[in-house]
N, C-alpha and C positions, 0 to 999 in steps of 0.2 A: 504494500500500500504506500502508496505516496503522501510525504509530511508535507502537512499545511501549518501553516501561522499565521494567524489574526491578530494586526496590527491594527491597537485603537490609535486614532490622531485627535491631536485641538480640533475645534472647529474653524475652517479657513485657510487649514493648511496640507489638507487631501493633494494638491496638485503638486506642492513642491515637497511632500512627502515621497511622493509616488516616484517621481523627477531622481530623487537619491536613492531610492532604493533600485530603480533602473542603471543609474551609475556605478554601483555597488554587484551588477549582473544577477539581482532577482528577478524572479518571472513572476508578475502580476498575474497572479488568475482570476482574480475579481476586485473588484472595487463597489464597496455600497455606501453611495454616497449620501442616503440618506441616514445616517447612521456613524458616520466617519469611520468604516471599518476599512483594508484593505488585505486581501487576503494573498499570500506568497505561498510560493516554493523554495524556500530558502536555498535551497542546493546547497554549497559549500559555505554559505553565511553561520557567523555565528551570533545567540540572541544579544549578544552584548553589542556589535556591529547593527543592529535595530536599533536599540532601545538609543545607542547615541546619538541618532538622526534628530534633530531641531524638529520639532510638534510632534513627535510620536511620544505618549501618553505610557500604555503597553502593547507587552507583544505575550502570546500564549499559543503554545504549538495543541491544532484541532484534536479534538478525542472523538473517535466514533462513539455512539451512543447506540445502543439496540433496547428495543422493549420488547 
């Protein structure tokens, strides 16, 4: 299975959050912007290389859930 990471941001800084994480060679796989979430494949990133981007909030690698 493929690791995700959900990156909260401030509000207003979705674009140039996104902008360094592209710099940094993450693959964007979603963005919801109503919400300021954006969601990665971190690949080779490590969460500390998140977390010290200007307006990222946190970052929390996804869990599957089953019921």
């Amino acid at each position: 299975m493929e690791k995700k990471w959900l990156i909260s941001v401030e509000e207003g800084t979705l674009d140039k959050v996104s902008e360094n994480l592209r710099k940094k060679e993450a693959t964007i796989l979603q963005v919801l912007d109503a919400i300021g979430i954006i969601i990665i494949d971190p690949e080779k990133l490590k969460m500390k290389d998140i977390k010290d981007i200007d307006g990222v909030l946190s970052v929390e690698e996804e869990r599957d859930n089953s019921i």
